[in-house]
C-alpha positions as CSV (number, residue, x, y, z in Angstrom):
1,X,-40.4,241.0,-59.2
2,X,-40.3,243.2,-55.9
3,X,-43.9,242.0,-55.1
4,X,-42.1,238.4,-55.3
5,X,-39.0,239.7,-53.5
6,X,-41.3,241.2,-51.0
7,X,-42.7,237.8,-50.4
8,X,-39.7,235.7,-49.9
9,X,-38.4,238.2,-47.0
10,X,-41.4,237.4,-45.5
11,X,-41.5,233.9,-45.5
12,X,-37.5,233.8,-44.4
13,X,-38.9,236.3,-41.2
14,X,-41.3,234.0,-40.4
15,X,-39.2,230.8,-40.5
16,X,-36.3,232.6,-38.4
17,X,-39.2,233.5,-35.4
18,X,-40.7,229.6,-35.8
19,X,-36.8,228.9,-35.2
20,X,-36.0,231.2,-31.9
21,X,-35.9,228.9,-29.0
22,X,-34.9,225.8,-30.8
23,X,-31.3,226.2,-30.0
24,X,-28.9,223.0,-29.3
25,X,-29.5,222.9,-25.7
26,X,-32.2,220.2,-26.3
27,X,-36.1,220.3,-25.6
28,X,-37.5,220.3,-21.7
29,X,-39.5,217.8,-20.5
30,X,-41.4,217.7,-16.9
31,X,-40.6,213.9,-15.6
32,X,-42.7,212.3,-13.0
33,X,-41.1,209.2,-10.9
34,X,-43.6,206.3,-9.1
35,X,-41.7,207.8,-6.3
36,X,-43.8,210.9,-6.3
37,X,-40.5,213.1,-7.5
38,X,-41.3,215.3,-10.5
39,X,-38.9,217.8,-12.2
40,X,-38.2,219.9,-15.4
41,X,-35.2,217.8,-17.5
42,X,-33.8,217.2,-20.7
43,X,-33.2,213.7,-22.1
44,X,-29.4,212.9,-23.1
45,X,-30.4,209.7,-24.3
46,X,-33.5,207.3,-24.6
47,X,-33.3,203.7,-25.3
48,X,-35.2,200.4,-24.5
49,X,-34.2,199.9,-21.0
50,X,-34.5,203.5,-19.7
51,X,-33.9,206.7,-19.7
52,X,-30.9,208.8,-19.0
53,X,-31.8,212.9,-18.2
54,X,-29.8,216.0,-16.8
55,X,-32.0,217.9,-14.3
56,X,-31.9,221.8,-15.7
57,X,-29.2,224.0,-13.6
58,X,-26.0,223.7,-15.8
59,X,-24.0,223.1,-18.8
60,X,-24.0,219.5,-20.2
61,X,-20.5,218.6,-20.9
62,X,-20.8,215.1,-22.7
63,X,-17.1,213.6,-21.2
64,X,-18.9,214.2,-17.8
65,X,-21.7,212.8,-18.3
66,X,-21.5,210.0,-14.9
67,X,-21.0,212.8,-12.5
68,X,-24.3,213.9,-12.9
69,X,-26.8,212.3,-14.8
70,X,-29.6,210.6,-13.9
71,X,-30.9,206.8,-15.1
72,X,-34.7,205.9,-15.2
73,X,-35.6,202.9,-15.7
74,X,-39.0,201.8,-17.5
75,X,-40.4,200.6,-14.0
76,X,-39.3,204.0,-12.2
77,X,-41.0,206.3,-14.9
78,X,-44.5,207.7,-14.0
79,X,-45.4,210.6,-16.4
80,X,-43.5,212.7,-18.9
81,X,-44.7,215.4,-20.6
82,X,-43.0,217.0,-23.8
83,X,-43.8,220.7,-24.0
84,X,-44.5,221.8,-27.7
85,X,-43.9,225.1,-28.9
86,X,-46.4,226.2,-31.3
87,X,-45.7,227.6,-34.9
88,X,-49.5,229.5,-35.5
89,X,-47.5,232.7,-36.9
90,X,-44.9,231.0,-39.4
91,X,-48.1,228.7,-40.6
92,X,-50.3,231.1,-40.9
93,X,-47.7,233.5,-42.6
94,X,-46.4,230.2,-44.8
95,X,-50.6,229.5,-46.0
96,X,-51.3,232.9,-46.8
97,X,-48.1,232.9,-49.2
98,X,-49.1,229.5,-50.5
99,X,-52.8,230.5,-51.2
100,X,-52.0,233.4,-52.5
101,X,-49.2,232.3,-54.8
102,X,-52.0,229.5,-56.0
103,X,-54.4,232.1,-56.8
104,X,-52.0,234.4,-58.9
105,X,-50.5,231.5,-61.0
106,X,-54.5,230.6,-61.9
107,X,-55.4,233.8,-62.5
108,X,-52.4,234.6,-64.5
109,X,-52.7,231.4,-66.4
110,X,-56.4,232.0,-67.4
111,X,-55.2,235.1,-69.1
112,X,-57.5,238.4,-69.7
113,X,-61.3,238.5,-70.8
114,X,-61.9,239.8,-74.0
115,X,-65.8,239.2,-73.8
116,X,-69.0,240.1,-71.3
117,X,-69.8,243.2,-68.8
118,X,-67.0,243.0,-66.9
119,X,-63.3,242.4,-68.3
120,X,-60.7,241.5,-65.9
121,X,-57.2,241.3,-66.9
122,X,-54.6,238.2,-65.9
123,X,-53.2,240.7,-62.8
124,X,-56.6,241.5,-61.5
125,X,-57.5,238.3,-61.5
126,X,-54.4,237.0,-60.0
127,X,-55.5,239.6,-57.2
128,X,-59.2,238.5,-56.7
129,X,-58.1,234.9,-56.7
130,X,-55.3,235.5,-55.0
131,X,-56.5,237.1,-51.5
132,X,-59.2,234.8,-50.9
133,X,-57.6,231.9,-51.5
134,X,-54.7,233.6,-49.2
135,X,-56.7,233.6,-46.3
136,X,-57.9,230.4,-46.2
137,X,-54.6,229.2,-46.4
138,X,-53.4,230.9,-43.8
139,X,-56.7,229.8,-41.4
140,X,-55.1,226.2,-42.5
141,X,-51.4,227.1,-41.9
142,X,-52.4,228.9,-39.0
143,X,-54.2,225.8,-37.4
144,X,-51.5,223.3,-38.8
145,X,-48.5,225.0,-37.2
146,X,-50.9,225.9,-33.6
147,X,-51.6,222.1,-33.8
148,X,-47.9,221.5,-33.0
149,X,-48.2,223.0,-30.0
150,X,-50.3,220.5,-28.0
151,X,-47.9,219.1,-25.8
152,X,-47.1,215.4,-25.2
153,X,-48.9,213.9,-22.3
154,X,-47.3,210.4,-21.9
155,X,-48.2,208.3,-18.6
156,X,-46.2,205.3,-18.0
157,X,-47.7,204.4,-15.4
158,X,-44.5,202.0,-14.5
159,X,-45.1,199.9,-17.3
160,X,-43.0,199.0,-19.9
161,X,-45.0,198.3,-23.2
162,X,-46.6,201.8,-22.3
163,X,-42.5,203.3,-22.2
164,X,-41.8,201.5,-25.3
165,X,-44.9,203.5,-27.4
166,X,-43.3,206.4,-25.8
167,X,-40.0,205.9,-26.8
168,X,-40.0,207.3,-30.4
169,X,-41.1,210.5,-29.2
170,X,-38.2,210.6,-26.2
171,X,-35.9,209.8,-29.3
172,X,-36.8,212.9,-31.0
173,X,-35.9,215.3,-27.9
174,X,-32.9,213.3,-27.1
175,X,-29.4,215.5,-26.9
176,X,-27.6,212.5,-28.4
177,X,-28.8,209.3,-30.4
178,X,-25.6,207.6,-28.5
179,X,-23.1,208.6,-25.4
180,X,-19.8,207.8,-24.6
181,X,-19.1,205.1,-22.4
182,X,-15.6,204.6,-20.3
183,X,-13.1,201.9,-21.1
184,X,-11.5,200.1,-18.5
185,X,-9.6,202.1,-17.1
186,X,-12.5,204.8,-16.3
187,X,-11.7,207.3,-19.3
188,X,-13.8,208.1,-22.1
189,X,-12.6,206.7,-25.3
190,X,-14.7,208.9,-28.3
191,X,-14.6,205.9,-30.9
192,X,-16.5,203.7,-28.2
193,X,-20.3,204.6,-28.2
194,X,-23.1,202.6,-26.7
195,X,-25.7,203.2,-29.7
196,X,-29.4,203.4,-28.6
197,X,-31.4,200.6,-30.8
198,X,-33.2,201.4,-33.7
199,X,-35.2,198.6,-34.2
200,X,-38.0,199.3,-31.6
201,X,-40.8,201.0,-33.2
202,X,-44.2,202.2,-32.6
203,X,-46.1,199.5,-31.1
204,X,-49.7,199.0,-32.5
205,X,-52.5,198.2,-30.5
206,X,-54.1,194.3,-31.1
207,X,-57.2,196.4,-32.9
208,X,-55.6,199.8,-34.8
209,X,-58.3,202.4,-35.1
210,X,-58.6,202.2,-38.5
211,X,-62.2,203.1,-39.1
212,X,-64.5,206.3,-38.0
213,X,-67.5,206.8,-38.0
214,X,-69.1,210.2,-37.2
215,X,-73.1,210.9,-36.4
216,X,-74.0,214.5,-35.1
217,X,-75.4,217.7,-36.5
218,X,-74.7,221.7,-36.6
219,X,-76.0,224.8,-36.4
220,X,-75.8,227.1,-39.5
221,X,-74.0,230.4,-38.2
222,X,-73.7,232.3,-41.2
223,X,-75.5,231.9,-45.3
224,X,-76.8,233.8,-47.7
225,X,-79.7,231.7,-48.4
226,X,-82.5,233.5,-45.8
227,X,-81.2,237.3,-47.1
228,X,-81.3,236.3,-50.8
229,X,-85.1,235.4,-50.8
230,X,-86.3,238.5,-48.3
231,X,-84.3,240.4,-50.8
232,X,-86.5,239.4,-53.4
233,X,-89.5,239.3,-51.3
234,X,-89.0,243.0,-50.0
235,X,-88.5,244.2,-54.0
236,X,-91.9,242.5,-54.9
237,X,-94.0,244.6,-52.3
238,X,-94.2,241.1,-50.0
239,X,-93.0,242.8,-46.8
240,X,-94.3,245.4,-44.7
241,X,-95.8,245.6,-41.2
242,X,-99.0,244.4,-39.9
243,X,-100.9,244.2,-37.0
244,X,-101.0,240.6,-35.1
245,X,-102.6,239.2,-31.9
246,X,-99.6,240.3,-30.2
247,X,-98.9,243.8,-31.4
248,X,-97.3,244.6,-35.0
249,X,-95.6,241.7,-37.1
250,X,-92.8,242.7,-39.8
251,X,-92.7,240.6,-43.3
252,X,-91.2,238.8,-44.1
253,X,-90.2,236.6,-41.6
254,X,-87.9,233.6,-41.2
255,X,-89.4,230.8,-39.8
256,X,-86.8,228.1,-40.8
257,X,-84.6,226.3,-38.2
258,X,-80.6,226.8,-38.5
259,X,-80.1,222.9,-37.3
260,X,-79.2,220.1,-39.7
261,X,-78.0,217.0,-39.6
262,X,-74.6,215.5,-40.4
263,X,-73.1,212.0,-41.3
264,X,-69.7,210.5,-42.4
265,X,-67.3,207.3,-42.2
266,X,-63.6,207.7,-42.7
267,X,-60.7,205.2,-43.2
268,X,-57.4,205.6,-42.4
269,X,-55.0,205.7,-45.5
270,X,-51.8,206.4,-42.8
271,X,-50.9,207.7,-39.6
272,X,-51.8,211.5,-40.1
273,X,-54.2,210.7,-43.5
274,X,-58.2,209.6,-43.5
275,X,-59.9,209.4,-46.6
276,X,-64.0,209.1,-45.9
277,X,-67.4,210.3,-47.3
278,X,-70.2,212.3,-45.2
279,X,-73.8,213.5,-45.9
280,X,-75.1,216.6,-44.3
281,X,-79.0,217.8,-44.5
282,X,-78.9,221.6,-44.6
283,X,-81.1,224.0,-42.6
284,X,-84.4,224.7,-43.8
285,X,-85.1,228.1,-44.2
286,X,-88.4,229.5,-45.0
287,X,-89.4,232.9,-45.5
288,X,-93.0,234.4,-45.5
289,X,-94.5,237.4,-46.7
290,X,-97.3,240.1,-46.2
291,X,-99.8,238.6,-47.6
292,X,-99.4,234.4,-47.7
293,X,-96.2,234.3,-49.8
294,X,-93.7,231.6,-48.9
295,X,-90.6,230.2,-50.0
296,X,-88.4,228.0,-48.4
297,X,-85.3,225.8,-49.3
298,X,-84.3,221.9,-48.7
299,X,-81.0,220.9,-49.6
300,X,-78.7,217.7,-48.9
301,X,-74.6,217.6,-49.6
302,X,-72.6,214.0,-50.4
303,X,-68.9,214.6,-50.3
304,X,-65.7,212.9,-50.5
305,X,-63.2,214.0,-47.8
306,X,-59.8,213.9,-46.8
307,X,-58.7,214.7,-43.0
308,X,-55.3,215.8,-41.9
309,X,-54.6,215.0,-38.4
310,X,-50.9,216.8,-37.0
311,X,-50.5,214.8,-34.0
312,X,-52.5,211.9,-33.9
313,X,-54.0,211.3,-30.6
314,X,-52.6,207.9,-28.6
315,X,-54.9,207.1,-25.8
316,X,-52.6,204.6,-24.6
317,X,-50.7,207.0,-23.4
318,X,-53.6,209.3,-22.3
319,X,-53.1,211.6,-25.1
320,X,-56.8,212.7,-25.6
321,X,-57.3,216.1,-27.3
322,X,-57.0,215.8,-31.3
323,X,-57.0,218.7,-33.9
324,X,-57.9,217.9,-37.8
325,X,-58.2,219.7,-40.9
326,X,-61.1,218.1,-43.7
327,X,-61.2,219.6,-46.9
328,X,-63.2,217.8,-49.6
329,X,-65.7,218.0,-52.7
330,X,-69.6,218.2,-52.6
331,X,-72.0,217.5,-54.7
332,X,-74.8,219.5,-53.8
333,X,-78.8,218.8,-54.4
334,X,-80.6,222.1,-53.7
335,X,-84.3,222.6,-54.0
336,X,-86.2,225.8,-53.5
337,X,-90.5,225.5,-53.1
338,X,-93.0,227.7,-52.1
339,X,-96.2,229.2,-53.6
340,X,-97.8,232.4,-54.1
341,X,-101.6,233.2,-52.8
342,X,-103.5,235.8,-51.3
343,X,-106.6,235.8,-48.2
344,X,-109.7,235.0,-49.0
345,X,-113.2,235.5,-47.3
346,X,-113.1,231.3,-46.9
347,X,-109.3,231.6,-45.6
348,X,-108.5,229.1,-48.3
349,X,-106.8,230.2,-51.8
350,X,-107.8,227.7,-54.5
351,X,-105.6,228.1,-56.9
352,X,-102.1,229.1,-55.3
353,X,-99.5,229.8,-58.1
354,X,-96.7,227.0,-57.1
355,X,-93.0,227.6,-57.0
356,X,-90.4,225.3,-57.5
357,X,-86.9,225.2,-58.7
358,X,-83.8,223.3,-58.2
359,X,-80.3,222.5,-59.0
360,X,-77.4,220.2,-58.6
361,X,-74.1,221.7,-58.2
362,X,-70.2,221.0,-57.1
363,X,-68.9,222.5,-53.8
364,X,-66.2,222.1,-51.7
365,X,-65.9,221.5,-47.9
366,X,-63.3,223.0,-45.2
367,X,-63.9,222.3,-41.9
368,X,-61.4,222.6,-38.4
369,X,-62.6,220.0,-35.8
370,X,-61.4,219.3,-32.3
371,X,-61.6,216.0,-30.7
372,X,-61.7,214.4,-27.2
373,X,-61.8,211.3,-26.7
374,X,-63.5,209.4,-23.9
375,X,-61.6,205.9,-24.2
376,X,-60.3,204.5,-27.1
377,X,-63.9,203.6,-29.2
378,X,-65.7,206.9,-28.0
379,X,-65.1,210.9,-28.2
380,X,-67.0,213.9,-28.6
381,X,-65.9,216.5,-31.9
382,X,-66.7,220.0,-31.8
383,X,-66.1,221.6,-35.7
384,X,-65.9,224.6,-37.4
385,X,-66.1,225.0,-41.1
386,X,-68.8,224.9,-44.2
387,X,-69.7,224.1,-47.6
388,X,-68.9,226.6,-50.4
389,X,-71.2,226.1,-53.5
390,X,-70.5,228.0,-56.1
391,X,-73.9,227.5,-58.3
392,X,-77.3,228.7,-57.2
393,X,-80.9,228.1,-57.5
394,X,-82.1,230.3,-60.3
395,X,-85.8,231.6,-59.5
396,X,-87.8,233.3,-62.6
397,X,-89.8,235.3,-62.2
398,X,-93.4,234.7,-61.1
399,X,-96.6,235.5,-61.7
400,X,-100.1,235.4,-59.6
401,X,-103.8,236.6,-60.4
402,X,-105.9,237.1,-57.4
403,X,-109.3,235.5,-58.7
404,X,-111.2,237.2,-56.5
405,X,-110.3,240.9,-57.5
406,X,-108.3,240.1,-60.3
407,X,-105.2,242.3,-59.2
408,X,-101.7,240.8,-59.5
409,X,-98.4,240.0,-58.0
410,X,-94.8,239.5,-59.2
411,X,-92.3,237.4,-57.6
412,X,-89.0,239.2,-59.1
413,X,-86.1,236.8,-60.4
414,X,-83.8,235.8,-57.9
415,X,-80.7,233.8,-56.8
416,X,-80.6,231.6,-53.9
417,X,-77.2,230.4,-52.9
418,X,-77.0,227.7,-50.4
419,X,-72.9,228.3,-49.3
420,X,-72.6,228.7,-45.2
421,X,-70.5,228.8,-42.0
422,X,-71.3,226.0,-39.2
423,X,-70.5,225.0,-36.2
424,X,-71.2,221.1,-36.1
425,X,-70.9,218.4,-32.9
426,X,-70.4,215.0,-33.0
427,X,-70.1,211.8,-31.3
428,X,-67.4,209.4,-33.0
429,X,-66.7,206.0,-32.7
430,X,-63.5,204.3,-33.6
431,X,-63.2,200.9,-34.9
């Protein structure tokens, strides 16, 4: 109960400092005129036929408003920007606590072993589950709540179907959805209101992006794949130092390549929603031993994802940077091949003793990606995220017989797990 107690204070801490700053003075913005005047404001009101601001140095006092505000009209309007304050601590606090709280009710619910090596009970798995899945909430929440941050970057440009897009957000850092308006004898009468209209909404371009399509690659940062089968090699006597035409040479070596190639189409299921699949290759690694040993992996991933995208970018009004959050399953097809020889006086081994294992597994993808886009159809993604496969390639032990000198070699059992961290780029077309 106090750990639960303890947890609540925490997420109450962290709302109040995402609140500071948010008082009822209303949100800054930085307004731009076609006449080449620009200055820090807040907007009393928004509404189809302009905009009404206070420039910041004072009070606003409502049944005063015509001695000192200012009217914009559409045509008059050059650039706004919105500044956003960003929330990374309160998300990042709020995705730990949901991870974590995730992780404890499934380990809690899947009760305590009674059978195998090692017995865990319901609270120490709560715990195990629990952190991990803690973390990557909070790397989620974390990026979520930074996301809201990006500020608004609206050019009008003088035109009124761009002020018109812009106008939903201007509603939402408005002081007032209506104002007071004089009767006729100059005073203000407060049950006489001039409402701002409701009915103008988001326009939509002639051809919504509703499709994406993604073709890039990535460099593999991070896996345990390469470590697991030196591992093994280093336990079967494959490793060891030799001398080469350029000095001493260590086995085993890697000699795979870290790149790989990546693929994916997404639609649009709403405004902030995308719903796709993707293919990846994985890296090759290969890893070679004293004495012609090898063994290398070849792997391919096909998953269904789902992107989150905070603040959509609108390139009408020359918002271009876009920040998005894809989770999604894998199904994994993992291969491991190789072979097991030894020199001879012809430099060819006859009868190699083959290796080859594989598996197909589920996995699941988390990736960050950050998007800018060069017009409307085109922008370049750079992402940050992997694949975490839970299953491995089981390799049994192996056996060779030099037939030469008749002395033998064993390649221990081993497990190759294909998971990793990757960095990935992109070129993306919208459709």
């Amino acid at each position: 109960m106090r750990m639960t107690l303890s947890a609540w204070k925490i997420g109450a801490i962290l709302l109040f400092i995402s609140l500071i700053g948010s008082g009822a003075d209303g949100q800054d913005i930085i307004l731009s005129t076609t006449h080449s005047q620009s200055d820090t404001c807040k907007v009393i009101f928004a509404d189809s036929a302009g905009l009404t601001v206070r420039r910041n140095g004072g009070p606003y006092y409502p049944a005063k408003v015509d001695s000192y505000r200012e009217r914009f009209t559409p045509n008059e309007i050059n650039r706004i920007v919105i500044p956003r304050e960003s929330h990374f601590g309160s998300g990042l606090g709020y995705g730990f606590l949901a991870g974590a709280g995730t992780g404890a009710i499934i380990g809690l619910a899947s009760g305590d072993e009674k059978s195998g090596f090692f017995r865990f009970t319901a609270a120490a798995k709560a715990f195990l589950i629990g952190v991990p899945l803690g973390v990557v909430g909070a790397i989620v929440g974390g990026i979520i709540g930074a996301s809201q941050g990006l500020d608004d970057d609206l050019v009008i440009n003088g035109d009124v179907g761009r002020y018109l897009i812009a106008l939903p957000k201007l509603r939402e850092v408005a002081l007032y959805k209506s104002v007071k308006i004089p009767d006729d004898t100059g005073a203000y009468d407060a049950r006489r209101v001039e409402p701002i209209p409701l009915n103008v909404t988001r326009l939509q371009e002639p051809s919504a992006k509703k499709f994406h399509l993604s073709v890039g690659g990535g460099l593999r940062l991070a896996g345990p794949e390469a470590g697991n089968m030196k591992d093994a090699f280093n336990s079967s006597s494959f490793g060891g130092t030799v001398d080469g035409w350029f000095g001493p040479v260590t086995y085993p070596t890697d000699n795979g390549t870290p790149v790989f190639w990546d693929l994916s189409a997404e639609y649009n299921i709403s405004e902030n929603l995308r719903l796709g699949l993707s293919w990846s290759s994985n890296p090759i690694n290969e890893i070679s031993g004293r004495d012609r040993e090898t063994e290398n992996t070849h792997a391919q991933s096909y998953a269904i994802i789902c992107t989150y995208v905070p603040s959509p970018v609108d390139i009408s009004l020359a918002t271009r940077s876009e920040i998005s959050i894809t989770a999604g399953f894998s199904y994994n097809v993992m291969n491991v091949r190789g072979s097991i020889s030894t020199f001879s006086y012809t430099g060819v081994n006859q009868f190699p003793t083959v290796i080859s294992q594989s598996n197909n597994t589920l996995g699941f993808v988390l990736r960050v990606s950050y998007d800018y886009y060069l017009s409307k159809t085109f922008s370049l993604q750079l992402g940050l995220g992997g694949n975490m496969i839970p299953g491995s390639v089981n390799m049994p032990e192996t056996f060779y017989s030099n037939p030469y000198d008749n002395s033998t070699k064993i390649l221990e059992y081993h497990s190759i797990n294909f998971s990793g961290l990757d960095l990935t780029t992109a070129i993306r077309i919208h459709l």
